[in-house]
C-alpha positions as CSV (number, residue, x, y, z in Angstrom):
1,X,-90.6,-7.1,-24.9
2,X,-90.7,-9.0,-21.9
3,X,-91.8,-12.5,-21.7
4,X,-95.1,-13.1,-19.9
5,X,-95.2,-16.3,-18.1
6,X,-98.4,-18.4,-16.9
7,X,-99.4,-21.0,-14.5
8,X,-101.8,-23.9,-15.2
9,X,-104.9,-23.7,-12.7
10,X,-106.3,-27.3,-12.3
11,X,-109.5,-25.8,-11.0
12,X,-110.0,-23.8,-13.6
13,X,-108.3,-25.5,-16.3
14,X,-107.4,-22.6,-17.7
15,X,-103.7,-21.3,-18.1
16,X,-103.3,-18.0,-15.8
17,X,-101.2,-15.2,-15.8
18,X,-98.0,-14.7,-13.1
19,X,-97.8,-11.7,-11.7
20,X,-94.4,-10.6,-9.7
21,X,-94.7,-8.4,-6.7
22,X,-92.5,-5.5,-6.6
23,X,-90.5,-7.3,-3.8
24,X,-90.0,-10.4,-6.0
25,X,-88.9,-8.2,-9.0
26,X,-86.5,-6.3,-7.2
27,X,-85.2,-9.5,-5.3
28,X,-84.2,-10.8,-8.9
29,X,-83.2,-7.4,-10.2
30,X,-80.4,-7.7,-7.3
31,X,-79.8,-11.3,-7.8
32,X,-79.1,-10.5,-11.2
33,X,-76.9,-7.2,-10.8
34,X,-74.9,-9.3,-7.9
35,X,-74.1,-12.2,-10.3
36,X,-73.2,-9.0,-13.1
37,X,-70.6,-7.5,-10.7
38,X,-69.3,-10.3,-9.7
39,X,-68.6,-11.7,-13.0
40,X,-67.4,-8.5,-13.9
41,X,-65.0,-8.5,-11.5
42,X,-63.7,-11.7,-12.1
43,X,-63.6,-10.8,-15.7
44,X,-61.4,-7.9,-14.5
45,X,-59.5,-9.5,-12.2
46,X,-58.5,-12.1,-14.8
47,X,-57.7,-9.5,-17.4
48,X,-55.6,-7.6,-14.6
49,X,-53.6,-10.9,-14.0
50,X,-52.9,-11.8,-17.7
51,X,-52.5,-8.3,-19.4
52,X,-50.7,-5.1,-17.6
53,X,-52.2,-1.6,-17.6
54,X,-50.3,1.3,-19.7
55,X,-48.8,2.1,-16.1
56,X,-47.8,-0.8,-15.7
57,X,-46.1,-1.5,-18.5
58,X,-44.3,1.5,-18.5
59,X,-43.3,0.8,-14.6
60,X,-41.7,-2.7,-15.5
61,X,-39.7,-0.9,-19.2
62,X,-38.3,1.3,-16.6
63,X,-37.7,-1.5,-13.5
64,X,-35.9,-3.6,-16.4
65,X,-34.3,-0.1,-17.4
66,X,-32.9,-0.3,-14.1
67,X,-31.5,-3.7,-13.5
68,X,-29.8,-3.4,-16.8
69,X,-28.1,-0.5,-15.3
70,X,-27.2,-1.8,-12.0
71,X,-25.5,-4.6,-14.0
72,X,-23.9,-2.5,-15.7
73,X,-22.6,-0.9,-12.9
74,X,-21.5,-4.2,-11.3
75,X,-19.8,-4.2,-14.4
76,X,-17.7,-1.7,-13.7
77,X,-17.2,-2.0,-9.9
78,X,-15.8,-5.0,-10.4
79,X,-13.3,-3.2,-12.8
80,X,-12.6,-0.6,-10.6
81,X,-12.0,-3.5,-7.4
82,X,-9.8,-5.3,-9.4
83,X,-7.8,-2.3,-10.1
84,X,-7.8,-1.0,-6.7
85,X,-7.0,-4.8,-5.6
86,X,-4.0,-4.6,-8.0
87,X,-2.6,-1.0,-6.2
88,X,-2.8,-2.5,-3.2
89,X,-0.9,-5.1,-3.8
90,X,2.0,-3.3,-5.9
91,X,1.7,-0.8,-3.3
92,X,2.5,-3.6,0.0
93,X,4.7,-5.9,-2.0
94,X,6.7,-3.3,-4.2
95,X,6.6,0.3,-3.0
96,X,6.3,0.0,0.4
97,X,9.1,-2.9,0.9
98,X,11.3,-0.3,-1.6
99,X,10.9,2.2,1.0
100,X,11.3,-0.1,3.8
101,X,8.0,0.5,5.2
102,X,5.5,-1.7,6.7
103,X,2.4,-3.2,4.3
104,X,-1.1,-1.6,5.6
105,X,-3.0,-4.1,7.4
106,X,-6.0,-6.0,5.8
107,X,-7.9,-5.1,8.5
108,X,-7.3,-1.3,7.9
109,X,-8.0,-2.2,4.1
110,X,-11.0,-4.2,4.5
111,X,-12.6,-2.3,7.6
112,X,-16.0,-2.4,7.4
113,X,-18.4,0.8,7.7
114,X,-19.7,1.2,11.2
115,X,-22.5,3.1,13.0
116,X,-26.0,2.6,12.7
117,X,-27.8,1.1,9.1
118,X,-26.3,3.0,6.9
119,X,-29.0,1.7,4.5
120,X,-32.4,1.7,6.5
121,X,-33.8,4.1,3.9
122,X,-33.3,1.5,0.9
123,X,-34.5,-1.5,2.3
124,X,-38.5,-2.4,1.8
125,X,-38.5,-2.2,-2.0
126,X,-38.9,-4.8,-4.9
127,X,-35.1,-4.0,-6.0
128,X,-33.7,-3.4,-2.2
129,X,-31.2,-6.1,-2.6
130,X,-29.5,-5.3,-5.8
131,X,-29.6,-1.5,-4.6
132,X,-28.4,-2.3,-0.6
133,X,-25.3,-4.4,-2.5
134,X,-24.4,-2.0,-4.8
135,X,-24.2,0.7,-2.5
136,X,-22.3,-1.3,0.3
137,X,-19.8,-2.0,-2.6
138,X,-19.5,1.4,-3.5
139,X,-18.9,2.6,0.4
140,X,-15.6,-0.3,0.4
141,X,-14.3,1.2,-2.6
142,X,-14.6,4.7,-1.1
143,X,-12.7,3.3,2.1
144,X,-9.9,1.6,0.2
145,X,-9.4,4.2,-2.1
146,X,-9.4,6.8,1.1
147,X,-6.8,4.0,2.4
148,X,-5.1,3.9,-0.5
149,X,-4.7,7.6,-1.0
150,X,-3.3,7.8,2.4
151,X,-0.4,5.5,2.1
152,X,0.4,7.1,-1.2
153,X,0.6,10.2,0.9
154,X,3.5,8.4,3.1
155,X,5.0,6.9,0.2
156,X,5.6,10.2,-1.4
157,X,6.7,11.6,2.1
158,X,9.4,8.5,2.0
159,X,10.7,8.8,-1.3
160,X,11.1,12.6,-0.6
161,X,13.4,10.9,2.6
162,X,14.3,7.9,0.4
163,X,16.1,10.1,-2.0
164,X,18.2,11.9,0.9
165,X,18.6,9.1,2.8
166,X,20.2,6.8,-0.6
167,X,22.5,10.5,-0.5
168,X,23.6,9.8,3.0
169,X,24.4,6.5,3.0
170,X,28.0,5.6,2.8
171,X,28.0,4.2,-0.2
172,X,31.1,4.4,-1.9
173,X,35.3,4.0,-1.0
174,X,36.5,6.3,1.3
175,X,40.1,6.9,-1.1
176,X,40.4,6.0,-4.7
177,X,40.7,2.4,-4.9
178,X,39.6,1.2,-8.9
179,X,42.1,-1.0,-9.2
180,X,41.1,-2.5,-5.8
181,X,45.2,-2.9,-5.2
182,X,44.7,-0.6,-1.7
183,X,42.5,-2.9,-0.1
184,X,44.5,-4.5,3.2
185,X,42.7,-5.8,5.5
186,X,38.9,-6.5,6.3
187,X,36.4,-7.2,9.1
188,X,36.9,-10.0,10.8
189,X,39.2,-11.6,13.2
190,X,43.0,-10.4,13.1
191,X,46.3,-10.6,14.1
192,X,47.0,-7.5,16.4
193,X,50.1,-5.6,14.3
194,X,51.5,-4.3,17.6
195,X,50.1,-7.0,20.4
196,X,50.4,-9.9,18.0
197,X,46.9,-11.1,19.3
198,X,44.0,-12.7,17.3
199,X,41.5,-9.9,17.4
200,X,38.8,-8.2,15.9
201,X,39.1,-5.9,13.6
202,X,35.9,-3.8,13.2
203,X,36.3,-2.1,10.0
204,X,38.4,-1.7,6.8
205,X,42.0,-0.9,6.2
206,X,43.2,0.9,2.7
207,X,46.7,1.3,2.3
208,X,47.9,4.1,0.3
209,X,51.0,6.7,0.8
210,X,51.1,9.6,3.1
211,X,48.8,13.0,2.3
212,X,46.5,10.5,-0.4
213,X,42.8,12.3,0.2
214,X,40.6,10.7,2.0
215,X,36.8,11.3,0.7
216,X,33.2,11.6,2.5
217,X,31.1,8.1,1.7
218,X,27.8,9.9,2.1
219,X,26.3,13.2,2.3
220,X,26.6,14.0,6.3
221,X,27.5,16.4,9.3
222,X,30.6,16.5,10.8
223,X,30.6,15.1,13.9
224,X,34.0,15.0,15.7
225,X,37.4,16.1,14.6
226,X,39.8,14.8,16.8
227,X,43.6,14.2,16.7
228,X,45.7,12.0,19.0
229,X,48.8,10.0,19.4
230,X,47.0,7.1,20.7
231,X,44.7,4.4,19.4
232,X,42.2,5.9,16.0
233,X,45.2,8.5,15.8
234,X,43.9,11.6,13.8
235,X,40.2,10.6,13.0
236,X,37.1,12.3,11.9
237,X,33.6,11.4,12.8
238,X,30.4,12.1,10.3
239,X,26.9,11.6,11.1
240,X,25.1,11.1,8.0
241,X,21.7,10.6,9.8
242,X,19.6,7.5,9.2
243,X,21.5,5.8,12.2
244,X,24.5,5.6,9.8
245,X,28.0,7.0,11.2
246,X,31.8,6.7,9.6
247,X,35.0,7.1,11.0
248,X,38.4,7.3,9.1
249,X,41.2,6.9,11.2
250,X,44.9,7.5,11.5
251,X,45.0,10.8,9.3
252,X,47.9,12.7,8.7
253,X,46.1,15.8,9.0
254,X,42.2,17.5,8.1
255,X,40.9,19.3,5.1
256,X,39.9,22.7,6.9
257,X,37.0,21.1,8.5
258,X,34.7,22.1,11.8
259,X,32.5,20.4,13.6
260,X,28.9,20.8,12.7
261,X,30.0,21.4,8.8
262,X,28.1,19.9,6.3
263,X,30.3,17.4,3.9
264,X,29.0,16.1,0.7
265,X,29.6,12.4,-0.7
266,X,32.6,12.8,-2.9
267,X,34.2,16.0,-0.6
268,X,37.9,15.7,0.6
269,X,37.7,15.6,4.4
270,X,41.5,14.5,5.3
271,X,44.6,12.8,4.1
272,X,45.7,9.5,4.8
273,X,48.5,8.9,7.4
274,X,50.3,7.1,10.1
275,X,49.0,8.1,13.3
276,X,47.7,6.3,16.5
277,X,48.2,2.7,17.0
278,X,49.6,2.1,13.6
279,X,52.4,0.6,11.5
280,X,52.2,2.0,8.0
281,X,50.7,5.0,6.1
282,X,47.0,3.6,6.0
283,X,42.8,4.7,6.0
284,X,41.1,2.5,8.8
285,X,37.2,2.8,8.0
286,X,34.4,2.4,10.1
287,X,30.4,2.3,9.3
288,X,28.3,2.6,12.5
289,X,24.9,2.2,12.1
290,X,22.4,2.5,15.0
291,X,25.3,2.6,17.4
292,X,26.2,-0.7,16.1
293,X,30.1,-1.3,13.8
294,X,28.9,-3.6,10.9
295,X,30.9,-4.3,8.0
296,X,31.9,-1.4,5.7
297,X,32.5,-3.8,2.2
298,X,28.5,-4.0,2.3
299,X,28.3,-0.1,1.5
300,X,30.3,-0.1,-1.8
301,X,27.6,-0.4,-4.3
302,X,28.2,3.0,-6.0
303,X,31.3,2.2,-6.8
304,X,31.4,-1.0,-8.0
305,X,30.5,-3.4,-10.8
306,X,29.1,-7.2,-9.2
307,X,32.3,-8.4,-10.2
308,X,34.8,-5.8,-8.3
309,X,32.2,-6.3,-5.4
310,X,33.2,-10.1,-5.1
311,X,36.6,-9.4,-5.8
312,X,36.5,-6.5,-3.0
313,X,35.0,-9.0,-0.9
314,X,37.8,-11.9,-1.1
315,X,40.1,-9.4,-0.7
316,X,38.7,-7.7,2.7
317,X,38.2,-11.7,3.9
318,X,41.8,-12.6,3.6
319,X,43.4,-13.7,7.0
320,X,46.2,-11.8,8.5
321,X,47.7,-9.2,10.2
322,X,45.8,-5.9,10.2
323,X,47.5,-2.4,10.6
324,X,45.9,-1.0,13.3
């Protein structure tokens, strides 16, 4: 029941009724329903603030969901970057100096993606950053590995060469020499048997008797087959490829060879003699490689142990006369 309320009338002296106009009424009507909604909206508002809707809360289960992921993944990039960190670095600093090839360059390694944002479409969010980062790390690991792949590519392509090549090179005595008793005379600077002048000798003499077999260092071609009465004397020429040549000298005569033939390491190719510019039944060796003579007692690592290498190399350094 609604109050009723009265005003005192001095004139009358008498209490009398208040009545509201419709206008008044509704005035306070409005003034009360203002101060409702407003209060109710602060009510809500507060409420919003403090405690999350059931959207809400499902929304931030699944953003936490999420970041707990994404660490997770981090997780395992970084795995994966230190794994891919390790491959490159067996592959510059082992592989590729095995097969005498050049290290990739960090810049190819660690190129950076070009072209336009690659990432416009990610940005704008509450988790943009972690996203943006995650996804640039994922496009280096795709360009390294790319790299990666690539120069395993090459590597395999060299090892395929690698294993022909390590068949080519000269890499063992041209006659049978175990006992090392056959080496005579070395690179280095001689005395001249026939001019008795200091000069140099560019290669290696083996002494042995007439008609001993002269073999192939290295797998090869034959490239020259020639006999004379003058300086090299009876001599063949292979060309094993990778820059490397040999020549063997003062032959007494060839093994039923042509020019153009292919020889194989180990394959008798001629017989030791005395011919040329020579004083006694001897093999003068040669290695050429890249047009270049260089000394032959650095090829001999097929055939012997570190200690007959030294001993084959204090031999091949003693002074004296040669035989060519």
């Amino acid at each position: 029941m609604a109050k009723v309320k009265y005003k005192y009338n001095p004139q009358s002296l008498s209490f009398d009724r208040i009545k509201m106009s419709f206008r008044e009424r509704f005035l306070r009507f409005m003034a009360y329903f203002t101060g409702s909604v407003i209060l109710a909206l602060l009510y809500g508002s507060i409420f919003t603030y403090l405690f999350d809707s059931p959207e809400e809360k499902v929304l931030k289960r699944e953003n936490e969901q999420m970041k707990l992921q994404y660490e997770l993944l981090s997780k395992d990039l970084e795995k994966v970057e230190k794994v891919l960190a390790h491959l490159q670095e067996t592959d510059d600093n082992l592989y590729r100096t095995i097969f005498e090839a050049e290290p990739i360059s960090t810049s190819l390694r660690e190129g950076g993606i070009g072209g336009v944002n690659r990432y416009e479409e990610l940005e704008g969010y509450d988790n943009s950053g972690i996203v943006i980062e995650t996804a640039m790390r994922l496009d280096k690991i795709k360009k390294k590995t790319y790299v990666q792949s690539r120069s395993f590519d090459e590597l395999i392509s060299l090892a395929s060469e690698k294993e022909e090549m390590l068949r080519s090179i000269p890499a063992i005595m041209p006659i049978s020499n175990k006992d090392l008793t056959r080496t005579a005379s070395g690179w280095g600077y001689r005395i001249h048997p026939i001019y008795k002048i200091r000069r140099f000798h560019y290669g290696m003499d083996f002494t042995a008797p007439t008609g001993t077999e002269v073999y192939s260092t290295g797998d090869g071609t034959i490239a020259g087959i020639k006999s004379s009465k003058r300086g090299l004397g009876n001599h063949i020429i292979i060309d094993h490829g990778f820059g490397y040549q040999t020549v063997y000298a003062h032959l007494d005569r060839f093994n039923k060879l042509r020019v153009g033939q292919k020889v194989k390491r180990g394959d008798v190719i001629g017989f030791v003699g005395s011919t040329g510019l020579s004083t006694a039944p001897h093999l003068h060796y040669e290695v050429h490689l890249n047009g270049k003579k260089v000394d032959p007692v650095n090829y001999y690592f097929n055939d012997l142990s570190p200690e007959e290498y030294e001993r084959m190399i204090e031999l091949s350094m003693r002074s004296g006369q040669s035989f060519d």
